[in-house]
C-alpha positions in Angstrom: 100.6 -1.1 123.9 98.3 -1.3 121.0 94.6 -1.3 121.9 91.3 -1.2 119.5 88.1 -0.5 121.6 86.1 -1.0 118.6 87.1 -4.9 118.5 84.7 -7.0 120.4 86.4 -9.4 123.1 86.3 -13.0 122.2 83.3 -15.2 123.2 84.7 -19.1 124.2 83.8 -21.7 126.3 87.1 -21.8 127.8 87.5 -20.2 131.6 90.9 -18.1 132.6 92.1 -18.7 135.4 92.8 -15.0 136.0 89.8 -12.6 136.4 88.7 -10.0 133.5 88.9 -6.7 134.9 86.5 -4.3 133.3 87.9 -0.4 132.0 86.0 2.2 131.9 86.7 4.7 129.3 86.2 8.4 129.5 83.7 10.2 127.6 85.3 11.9 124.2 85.9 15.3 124.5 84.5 17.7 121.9 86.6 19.6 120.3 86.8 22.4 117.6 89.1 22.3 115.1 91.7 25.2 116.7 91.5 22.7 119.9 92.4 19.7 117.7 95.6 22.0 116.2 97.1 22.6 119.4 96.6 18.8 120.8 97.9 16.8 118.3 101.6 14.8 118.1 103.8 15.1 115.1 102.7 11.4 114.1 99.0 12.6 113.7 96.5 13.7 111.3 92.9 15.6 111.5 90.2 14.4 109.5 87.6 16.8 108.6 84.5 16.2 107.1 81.0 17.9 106.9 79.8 16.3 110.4 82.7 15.3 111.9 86.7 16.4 113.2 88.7 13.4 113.5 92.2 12.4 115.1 93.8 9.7 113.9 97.4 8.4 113.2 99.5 9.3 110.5 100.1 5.6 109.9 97.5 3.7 110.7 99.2 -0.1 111.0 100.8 -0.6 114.3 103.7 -2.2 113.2 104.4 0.1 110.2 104.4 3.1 113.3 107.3 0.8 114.7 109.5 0.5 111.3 109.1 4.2 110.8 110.0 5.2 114.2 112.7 2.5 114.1 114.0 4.0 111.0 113.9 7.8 111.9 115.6 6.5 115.2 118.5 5.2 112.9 119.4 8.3 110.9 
């Protein structure tokens, strides 16, 4: 499953009929960059910059993640 806590959840008039249950999120962990090296998948990148280290995707579109993995999967 896909999820992007940066979106904001849609504001409607409408009620569910099922209840929102709330997540809590942990706090990010800091890491150095010899940390982020050893914890990262094959399908991942680090971003450095001045101020910050980064992980992030390789790919960063959901469904191109799925047609890549569907087409390694194939060979």
């Amino acid at each position: 499953m896909v999820v992007n806590v940066t979106m904001e959840k849609q504001l409607t008039n409408m009620r569910s009929a099922g209840k929102d249950s709330t997540v809590v999120l942990k706090k990010p962990r800091p890491m150095n960059l010899e940390a982020c090296l050893a914890f990262i998948n094959d399908d991942e990148l680090i971003e450095i910059t001045p101020k910050n280290i980064r992980l992030r995707k390789a790919i960063l579109k959901a469904i191109d993640r799925k047609k890549a993995y569907y087409n390694e999967t194939q060979e």
